[in-house]
C-alpha positions as CSV (number, residue, x, y, z in Angstrom):
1,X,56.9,83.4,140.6
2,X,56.3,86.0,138.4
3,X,58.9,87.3,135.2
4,X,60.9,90.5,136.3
5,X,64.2,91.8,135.5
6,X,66.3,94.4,136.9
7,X,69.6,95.8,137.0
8,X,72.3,97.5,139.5
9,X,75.3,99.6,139.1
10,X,77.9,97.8,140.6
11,X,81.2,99.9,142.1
12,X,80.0,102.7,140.0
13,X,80.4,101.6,136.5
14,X,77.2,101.1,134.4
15,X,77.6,97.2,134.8
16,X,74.2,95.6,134.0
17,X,73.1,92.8,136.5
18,X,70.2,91.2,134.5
19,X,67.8,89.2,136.4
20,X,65.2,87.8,134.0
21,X,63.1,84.8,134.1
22,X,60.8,83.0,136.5
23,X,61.5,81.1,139.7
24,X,63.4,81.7,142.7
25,X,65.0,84.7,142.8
26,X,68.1,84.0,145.0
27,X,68.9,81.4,142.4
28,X,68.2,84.2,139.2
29,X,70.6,86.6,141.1
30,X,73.4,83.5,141.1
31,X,73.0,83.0,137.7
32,X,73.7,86.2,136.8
33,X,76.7,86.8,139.4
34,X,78.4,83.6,137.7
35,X,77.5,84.4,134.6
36,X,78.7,88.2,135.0
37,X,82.0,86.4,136.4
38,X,82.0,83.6,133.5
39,X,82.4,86.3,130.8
40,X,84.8,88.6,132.2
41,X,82.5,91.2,133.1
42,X,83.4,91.2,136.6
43,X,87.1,90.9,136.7
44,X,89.2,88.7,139.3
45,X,88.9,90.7,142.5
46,X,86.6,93.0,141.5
47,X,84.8,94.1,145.0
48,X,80.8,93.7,144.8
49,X,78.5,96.1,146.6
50,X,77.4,95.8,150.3
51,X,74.3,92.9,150.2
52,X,72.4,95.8,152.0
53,X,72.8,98.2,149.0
54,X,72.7,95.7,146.2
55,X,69.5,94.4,147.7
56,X,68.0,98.0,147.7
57,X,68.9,98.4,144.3
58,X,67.5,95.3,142.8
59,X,64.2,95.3,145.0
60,X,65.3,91.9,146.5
61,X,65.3,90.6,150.6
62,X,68.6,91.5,152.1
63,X,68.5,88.2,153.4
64,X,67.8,86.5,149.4
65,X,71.2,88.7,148.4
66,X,72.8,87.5,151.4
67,X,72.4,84.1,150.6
68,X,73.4,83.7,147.1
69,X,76.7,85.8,148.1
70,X,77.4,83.1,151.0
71,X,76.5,80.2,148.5
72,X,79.5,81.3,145.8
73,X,81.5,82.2,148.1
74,X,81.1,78.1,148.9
75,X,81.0,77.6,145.2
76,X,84.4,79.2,144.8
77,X,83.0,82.1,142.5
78,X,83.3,84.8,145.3
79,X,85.9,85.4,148.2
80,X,84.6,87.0,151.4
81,X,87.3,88.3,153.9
82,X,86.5,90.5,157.1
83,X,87.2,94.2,156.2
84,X,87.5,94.3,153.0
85,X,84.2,93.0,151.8
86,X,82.9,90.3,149.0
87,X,85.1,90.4,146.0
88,X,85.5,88.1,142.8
89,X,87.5,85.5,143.6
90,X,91.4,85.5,141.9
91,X,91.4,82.5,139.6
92,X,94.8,81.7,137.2
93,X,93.2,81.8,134.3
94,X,92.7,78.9,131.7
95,X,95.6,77.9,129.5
96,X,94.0,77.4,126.1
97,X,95.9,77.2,122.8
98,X,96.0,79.9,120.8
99,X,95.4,79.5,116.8
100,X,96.8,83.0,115.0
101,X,97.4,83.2,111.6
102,X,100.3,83.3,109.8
103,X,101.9,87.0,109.7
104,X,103.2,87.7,106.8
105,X,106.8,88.9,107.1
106,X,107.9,92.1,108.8
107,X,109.7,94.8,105.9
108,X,112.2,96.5,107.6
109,X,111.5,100.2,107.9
110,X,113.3,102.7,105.8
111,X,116.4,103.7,107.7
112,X,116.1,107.2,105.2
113,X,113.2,109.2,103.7
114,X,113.5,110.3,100.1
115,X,109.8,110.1,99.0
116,X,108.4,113.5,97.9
117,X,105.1,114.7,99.3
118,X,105.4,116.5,102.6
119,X,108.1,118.9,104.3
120,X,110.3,118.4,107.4
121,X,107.3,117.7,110.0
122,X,110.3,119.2,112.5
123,X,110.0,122.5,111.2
124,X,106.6,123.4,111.8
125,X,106.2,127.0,113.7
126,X,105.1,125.9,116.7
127,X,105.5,129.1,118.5
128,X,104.0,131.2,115.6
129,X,101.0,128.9,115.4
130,X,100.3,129.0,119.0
131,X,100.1,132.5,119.3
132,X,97.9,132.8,116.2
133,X,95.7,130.4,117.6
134,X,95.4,132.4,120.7
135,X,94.7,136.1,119.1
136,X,92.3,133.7,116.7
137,X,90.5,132.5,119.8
138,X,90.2,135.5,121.6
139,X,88.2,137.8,118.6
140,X,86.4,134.6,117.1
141,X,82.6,135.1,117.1
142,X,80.4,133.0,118.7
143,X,79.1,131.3,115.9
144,X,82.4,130.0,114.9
145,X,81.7,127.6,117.6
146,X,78.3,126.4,116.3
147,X,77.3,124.3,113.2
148,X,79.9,125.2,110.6
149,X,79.5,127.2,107.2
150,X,80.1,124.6,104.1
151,X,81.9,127.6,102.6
152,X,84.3,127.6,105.1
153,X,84.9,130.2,108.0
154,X,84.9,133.8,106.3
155,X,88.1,135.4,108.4
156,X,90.2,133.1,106.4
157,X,88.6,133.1,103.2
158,X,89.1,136.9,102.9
159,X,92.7,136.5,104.2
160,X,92.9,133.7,101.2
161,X,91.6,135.8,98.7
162,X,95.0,139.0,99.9
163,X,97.4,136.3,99.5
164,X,96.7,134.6,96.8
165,X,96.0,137.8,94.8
166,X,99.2,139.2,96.0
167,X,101.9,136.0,95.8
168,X,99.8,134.3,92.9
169,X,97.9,136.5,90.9
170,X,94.8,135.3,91.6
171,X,91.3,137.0,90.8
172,X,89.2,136.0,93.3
173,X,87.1,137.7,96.1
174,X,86.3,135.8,99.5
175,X,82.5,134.7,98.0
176,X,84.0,132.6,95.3
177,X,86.9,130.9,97.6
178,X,85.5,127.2,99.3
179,X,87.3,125.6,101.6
180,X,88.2,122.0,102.0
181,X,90.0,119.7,103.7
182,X,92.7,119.4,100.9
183,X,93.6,119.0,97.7
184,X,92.3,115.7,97.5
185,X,88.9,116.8,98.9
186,X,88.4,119.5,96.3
187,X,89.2,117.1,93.5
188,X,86.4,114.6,94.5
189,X,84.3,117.4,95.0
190,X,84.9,119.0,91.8
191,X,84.5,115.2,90.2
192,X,80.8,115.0,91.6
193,X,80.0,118.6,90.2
194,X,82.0,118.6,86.9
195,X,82.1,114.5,85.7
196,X,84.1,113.3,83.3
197,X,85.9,112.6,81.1
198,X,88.8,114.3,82.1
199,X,92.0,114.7,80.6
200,X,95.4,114.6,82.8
201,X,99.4,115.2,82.4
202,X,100.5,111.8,81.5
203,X,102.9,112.1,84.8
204,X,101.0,112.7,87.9
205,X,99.7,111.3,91.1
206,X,98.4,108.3,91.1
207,X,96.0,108.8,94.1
208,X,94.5,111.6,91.9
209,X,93.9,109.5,88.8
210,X,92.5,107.1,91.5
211,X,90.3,109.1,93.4
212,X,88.3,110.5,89.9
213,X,88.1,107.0,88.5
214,X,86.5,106.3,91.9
215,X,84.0,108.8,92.1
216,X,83.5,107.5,87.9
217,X,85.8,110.2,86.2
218,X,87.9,108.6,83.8
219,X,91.5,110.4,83.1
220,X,93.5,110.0,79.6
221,X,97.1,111.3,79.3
222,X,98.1,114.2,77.8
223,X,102.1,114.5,76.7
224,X,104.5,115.9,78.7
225,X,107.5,117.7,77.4
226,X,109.9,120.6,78.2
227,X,107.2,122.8,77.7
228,X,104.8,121.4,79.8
229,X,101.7,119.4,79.0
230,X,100.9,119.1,75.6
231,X,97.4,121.0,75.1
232,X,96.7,121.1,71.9
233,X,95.7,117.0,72.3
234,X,92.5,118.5,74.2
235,X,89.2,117.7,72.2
236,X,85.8,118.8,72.9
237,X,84.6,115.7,74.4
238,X,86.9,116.3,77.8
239,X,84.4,118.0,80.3
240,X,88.1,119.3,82.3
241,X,91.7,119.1,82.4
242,X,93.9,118.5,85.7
243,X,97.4,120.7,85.2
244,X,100.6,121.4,87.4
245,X,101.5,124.4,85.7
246,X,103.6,126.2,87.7
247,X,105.9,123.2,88.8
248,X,104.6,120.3,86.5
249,X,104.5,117.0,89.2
250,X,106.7,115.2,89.0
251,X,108.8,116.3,85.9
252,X,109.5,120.0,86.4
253,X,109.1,123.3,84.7
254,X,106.3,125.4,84.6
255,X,104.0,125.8,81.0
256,X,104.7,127.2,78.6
257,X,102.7,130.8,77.9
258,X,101.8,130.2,74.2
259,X,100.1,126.7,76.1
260,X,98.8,129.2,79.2
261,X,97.0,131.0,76.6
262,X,96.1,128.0,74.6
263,X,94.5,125.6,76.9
264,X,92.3,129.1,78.3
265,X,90.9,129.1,74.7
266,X,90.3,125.7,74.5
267,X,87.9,126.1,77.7
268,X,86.3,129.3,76.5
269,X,85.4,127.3,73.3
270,X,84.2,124.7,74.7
271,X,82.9,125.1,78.2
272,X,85.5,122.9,79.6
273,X,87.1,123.5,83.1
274,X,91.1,123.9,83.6
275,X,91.7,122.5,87.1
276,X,95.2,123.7,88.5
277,X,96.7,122.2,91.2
278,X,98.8,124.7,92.6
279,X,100.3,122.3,94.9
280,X,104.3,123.9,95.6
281,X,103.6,127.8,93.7
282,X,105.4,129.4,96.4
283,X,108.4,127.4,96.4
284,X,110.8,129.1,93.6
285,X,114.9,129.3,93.2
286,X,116.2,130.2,90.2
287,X,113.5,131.6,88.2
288,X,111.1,134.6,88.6
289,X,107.5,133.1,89.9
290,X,104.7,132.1,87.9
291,X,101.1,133.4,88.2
292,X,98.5,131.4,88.2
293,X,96.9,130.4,85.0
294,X,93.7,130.8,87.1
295,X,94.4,134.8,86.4
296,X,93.9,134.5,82.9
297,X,90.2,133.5,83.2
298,X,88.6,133.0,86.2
299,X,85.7,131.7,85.0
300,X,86.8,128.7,83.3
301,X,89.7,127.7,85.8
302,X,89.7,126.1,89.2
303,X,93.0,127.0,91.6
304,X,93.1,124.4,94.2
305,X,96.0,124.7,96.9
306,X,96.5,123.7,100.7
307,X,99.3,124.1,103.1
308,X,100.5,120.5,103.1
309,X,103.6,121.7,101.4
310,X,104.0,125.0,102.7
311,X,102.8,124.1,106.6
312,X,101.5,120.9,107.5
313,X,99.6,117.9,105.5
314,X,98.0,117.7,109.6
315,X,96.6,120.3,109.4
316,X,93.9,119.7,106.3
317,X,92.8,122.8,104.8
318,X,92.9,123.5,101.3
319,X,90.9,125.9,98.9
320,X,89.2,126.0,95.7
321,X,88.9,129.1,93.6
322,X,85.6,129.0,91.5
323,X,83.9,130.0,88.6
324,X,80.8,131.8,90.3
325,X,78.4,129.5,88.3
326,X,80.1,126.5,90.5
327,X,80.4,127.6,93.7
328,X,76.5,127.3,94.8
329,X,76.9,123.0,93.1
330,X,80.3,122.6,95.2
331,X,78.9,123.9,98.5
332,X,75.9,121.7,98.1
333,X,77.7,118.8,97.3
334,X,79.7,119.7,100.4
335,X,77.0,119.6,102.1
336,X,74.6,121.4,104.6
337,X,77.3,121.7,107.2
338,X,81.3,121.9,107.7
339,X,82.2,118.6,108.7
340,X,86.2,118.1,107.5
341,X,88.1,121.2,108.4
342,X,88.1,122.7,112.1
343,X,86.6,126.1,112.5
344,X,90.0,126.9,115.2
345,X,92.2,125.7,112.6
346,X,90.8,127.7,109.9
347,X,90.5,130.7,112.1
348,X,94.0,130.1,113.4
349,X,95.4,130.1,109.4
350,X,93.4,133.8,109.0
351,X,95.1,135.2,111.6
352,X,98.9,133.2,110.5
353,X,98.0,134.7,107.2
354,X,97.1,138.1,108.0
355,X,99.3,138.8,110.4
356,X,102.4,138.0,108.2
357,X,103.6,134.9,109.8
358,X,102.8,132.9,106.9
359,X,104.9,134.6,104.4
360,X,107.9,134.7,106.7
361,X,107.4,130.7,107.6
362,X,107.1,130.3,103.3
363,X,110.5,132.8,103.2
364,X,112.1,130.4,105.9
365,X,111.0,127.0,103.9
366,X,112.0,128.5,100.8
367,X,116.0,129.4,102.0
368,X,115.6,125.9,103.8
369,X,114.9,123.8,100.9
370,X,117.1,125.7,98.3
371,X,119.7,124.7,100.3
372,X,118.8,121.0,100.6
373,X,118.5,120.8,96.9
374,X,122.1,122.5,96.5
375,X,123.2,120.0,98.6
376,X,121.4,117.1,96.6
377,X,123.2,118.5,93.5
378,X,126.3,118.7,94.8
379,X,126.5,115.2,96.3
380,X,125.8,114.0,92.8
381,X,128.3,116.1,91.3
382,X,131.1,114.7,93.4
383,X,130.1,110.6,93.3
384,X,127.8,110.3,90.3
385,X,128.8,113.1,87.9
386,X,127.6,110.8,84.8
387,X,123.5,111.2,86.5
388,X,121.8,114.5,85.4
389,X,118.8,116.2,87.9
390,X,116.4,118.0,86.3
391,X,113.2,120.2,87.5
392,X,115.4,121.8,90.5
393,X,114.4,125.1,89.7
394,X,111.4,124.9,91.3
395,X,109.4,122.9,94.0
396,X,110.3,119.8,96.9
397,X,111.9,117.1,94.8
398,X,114.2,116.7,91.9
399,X,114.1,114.1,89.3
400,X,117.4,111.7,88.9
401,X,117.6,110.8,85.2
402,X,119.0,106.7,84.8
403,X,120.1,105.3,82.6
404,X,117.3,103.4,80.1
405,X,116.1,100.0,81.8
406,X,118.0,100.6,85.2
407,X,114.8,102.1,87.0
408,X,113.3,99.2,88.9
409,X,117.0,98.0,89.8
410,X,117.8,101.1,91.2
411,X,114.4,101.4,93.0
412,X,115.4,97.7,94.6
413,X,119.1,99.0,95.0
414,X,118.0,102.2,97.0
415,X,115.7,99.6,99.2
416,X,118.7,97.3,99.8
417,X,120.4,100.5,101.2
418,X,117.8,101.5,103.5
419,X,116.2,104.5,101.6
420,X,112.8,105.1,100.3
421,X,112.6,106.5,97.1
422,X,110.3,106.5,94.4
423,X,110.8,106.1,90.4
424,X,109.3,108.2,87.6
425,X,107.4,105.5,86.0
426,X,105.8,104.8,89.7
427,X,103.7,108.7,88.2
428,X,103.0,107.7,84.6
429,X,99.7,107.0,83.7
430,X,98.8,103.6,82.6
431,X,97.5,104.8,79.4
432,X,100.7,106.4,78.2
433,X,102.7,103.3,79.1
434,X,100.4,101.3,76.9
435,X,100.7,103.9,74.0
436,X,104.4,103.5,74.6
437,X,104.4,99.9,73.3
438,X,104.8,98.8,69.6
439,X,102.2,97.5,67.5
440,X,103.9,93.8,68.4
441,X,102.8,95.0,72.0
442,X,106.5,95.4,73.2
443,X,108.3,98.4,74.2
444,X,111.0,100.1,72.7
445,X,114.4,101.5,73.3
446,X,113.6,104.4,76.2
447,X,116.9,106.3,74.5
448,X,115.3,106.8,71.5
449,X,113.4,109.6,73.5
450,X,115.5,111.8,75.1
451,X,113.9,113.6,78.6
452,X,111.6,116.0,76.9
453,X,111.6,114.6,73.5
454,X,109.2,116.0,70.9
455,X,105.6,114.1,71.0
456,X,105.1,111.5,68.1
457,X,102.1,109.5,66.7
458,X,98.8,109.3,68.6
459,X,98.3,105.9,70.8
460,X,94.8,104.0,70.2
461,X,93.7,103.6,73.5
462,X,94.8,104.0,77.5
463,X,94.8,101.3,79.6
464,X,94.4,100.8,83.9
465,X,91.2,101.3,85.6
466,X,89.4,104.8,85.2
467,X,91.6,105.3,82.0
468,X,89.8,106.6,78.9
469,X,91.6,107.0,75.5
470,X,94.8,108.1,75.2
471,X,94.2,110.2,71.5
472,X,97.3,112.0,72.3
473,X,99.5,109.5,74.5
474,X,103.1,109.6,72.6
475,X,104.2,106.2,71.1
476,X,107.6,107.1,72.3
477,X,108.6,105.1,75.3
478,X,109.3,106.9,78.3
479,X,112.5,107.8,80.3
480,X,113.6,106.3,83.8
481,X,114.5,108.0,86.5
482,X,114.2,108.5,90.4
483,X,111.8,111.2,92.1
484,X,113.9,112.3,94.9
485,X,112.5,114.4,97.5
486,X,114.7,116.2,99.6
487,X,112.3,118.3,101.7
488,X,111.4,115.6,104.1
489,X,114.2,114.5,106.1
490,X,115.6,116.3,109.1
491,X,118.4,118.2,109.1
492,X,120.5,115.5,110.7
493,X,119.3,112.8,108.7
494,X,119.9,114.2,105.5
495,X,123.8,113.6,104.6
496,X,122.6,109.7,105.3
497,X,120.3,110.1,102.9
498,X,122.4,111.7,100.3
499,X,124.8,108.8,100.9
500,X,122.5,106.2,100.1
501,X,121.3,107.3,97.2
502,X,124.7,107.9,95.8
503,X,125.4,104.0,96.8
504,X,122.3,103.0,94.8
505,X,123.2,104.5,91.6
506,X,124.4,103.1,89.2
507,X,127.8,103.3,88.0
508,X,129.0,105.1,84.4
509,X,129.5,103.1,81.3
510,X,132.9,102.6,80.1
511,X,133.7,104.5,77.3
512,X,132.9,102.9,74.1
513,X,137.0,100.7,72.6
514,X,138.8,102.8,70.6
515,X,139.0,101.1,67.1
516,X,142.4,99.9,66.6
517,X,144.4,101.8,63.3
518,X,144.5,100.4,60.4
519,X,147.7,98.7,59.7
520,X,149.7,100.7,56.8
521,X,149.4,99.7,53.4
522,X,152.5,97.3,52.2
523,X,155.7,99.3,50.2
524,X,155.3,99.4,46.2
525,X,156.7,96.8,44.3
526,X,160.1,98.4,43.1
């Protein structure tokens, strides 16, 4: 016999029936029926084809198909019943021990949501997006629909360059306006272009410090303190410096102008890049808003936003603001095509943006969330008058102020209580807690600095992966305290929330004993 395979489509799924060998055909096509059965390709009463069209389809004899159907339905493999054809016979199936690893244990799921990083996901404008969407559909060219631009779609980086020029003071026109997928996508992008060292606030995201040292950036800490980050530790060997100016993440306050104007000179001289992440700029209470530093020079700063904060993190568009002479290196490292933001989506934001929905949706967010932070302060006020907030001027989260050494136990309280909340040290970076210790190694009193202390000596060196020196790391210890968003929950689960962070809290010291009076001095002698 000669060697031949073949294959059929069995109930009109693309099921291969492989026939391969040499020998007697009838018994190849048995094979392959058990084996097809054997492996679960052919389920338990799964009907086969007619003989007639099976046969057809694998160039055998009806008669040869006909045969090896009749011999398995003998075999047991097969069932035939009149009417309803030759189907896979129902078999129990096999009872075979089953050897799973070990799970590790289950943690409960937060009962409450204080974490900063995103708003209420409830609130989204549904009905206001839709309709954008549908006016954005309706006009979009036809190429929008084709291999996308790296620059991102041009409807909404002209509608970019009106807002941000009118709510931020931004100098930009559409040309030098990129568009990514978020502000993490434009710091990686900006890594490969710019590379490193870079310089960083010494309190900060993580994931940002994390996602330069992965793409070979390291970050060193700059101080932090009521004026904002300390610029004049910048040196000429930092190729760029990552800032929160307007709200500085997590602490609060925006910097100071004489350190606007400083850290702008400090790039002119020497060719360094100022990258702002303009991550909350809309979001303002008490205070008049602040510009962006980008408007002082916009050749030696970067503005990077998105509308996690002000929209959706879903939705994954961001921007980045360029010196022309980077915009031609960050679209190439993009690459040829857009392939991270959708071309609907972005067209959809144009139209939210141009039309005016997005500044009533930022109005509405804003009124929203000065109220939840009222209501933060006030709950603290009433149970847990002895905790100050600061940074509530501004921004989606608060910072709790505890007292020194209670952080961690707090953290674990809060836990215990059902609520997710994060600490202040869980944003320092790990080369301003190394500074922070003593020349013995060990850290000291965290009262001795009080929450935006004066800097003091320069540390030696920063520690942590991607960390780089830390010349101008503070040797004064840092303060504890709890990063408390209160944009995320909904609106019913908010009191809850409230509740169970003033049950984690610690409670105030007693007052320091009252020396008793000295006893009066005996009468004279007469």
């Amino acid at each position: 016999m000669d060697s031949w395979v073949n294959s059929a489509e069995i109930l009109g799924s693309d099921l291969p029936l492989e026939l391969s060998g040499t020998g007697n055909r009838r018994a190849l096509l048995m094979d392959a029926l058990r084996e097809a059965v054997r492996s679960g390709r052919l389920a338990p009463g799964t009907r086969l084809p007619p003989y007639r069209s099976l046969a057809a389809d694998l160039g055998l004899a009806r008669n040869t198909v006909a045969d090896a159907y009749a011999e398995l339905v003998a075999e047991g493999w097969l069932a035939a019943r009149q009417g309803s054809g030759t189907r896979v016979a129902e078999r129990a199936a096999p009872v075979t021990p089953v050897h799973r690893p070990r799970q590790p244990e289950r943690v409960a799921r937060p009962v409450h949501d204080l974490v900063q990083g995103q708003p209420d996901p409830s609130v989204f404008p549904r009905t206001a997006w839709l309709a954008s969407a549908r006016r954005a559909l309706a006009a979009a060219p036809d190429d929008a629909f084709g291999p996308g631009d790296p620059h991102g779609r041009p409807e909404l980086r002209r509608a970019l360059a009106g807002y941000l020029a009118r709510v931020r003071g931004v100098r930009a026109t559409p040309d030098r306006i990129v568009l990514c997928s978020g502000a993490a996508h434009g710091l990686r992008l900006l890594a490969e272009v710019v590379g490193g060292p870079w310089a960083a606030e010494e309190y900060g995201l993580p994931f940002h410090r994390e996602l330069l040292a992965s793409h070979g950036v390291g970050t060193r800490p700059l101080g932090v303190d009521a004026d904002g980050a300390r610029v004049d530790g910048l040196t000429r060997r930092d190729r760029a410096v990552l800032l929160t100016p307007a709200h500085q993440f997590p602490t609060g306050g925006p910097l100071h102008p004489a350190r606007r104007a400083a850290v702008v000179d400090w790039a002119r001289a020497t060719g360094g890049l100022v990258v702002e992440d303009d991550y909350d700029g809309e979001f303002r209470y008490d205070r008049q808003p602040v510009g962006a530093v980008q408007g002082l020079d916009p050749e030696h700063v970067v503005l990077v936003g998105s509308v996690s904060k002000s929209l959706s993190p879903a939705l994954r568009i961001g921007w980045m603001v360029l010196p022309q002479r980077l915009v031609a290196p960050v679209v190439a490292a993009k690459g040829e095509r857009e392939q991270f933001s959708s071309a609907t989506e972005q067209l959809t934001l144009a139209d939210f943006v141009e039309s005016g929905a997005y500044d009533r949706q930022v109005r509405r967010m804003r009124q929203r969330h000065r109220r939840r932070r009222d209501q933060l302060v006030a709950a603290l006020e009433r149970r847990a008058p002895h905790v100050r907030v600061t940074g509530i001027a501004a921004g989606l989260h608060a910072v709790v102020e505890l007292p020194p050494g209670s952080e961690r136990s707090v953290v674990r309280a809060a836990a215990w209580q059902g609520l997710a909340v994060e600490g202040l040290g869980d944003y320092l970076h790990p080369g301003a807690e190394d500074a922070s210790r003593g020349p013995g190694g060990s850290r000291g009193s965290r009262d001795s600095r009080g929450p935006h202390g004066p800097g003091g000596p320069r540390g030696a060196h920063a520690g942590g992966a991607g960390a780089v020196p830390a010349a101008d790391a503070s040797l004064v210890p840092h303060r504890d305290g709890l990063v408390v968003g209160y944009a995320t929950p909904a609106e019913s689960a908010y009191p809850g929330a409230l509740d169970a962070l003033c049950r984690s809290l610690p409670p105030a010291a007693p007052p320091a004993a009252t020396p008793a009076p000295a006893p009066p001095p005996p009468p004279a002698a007469p």
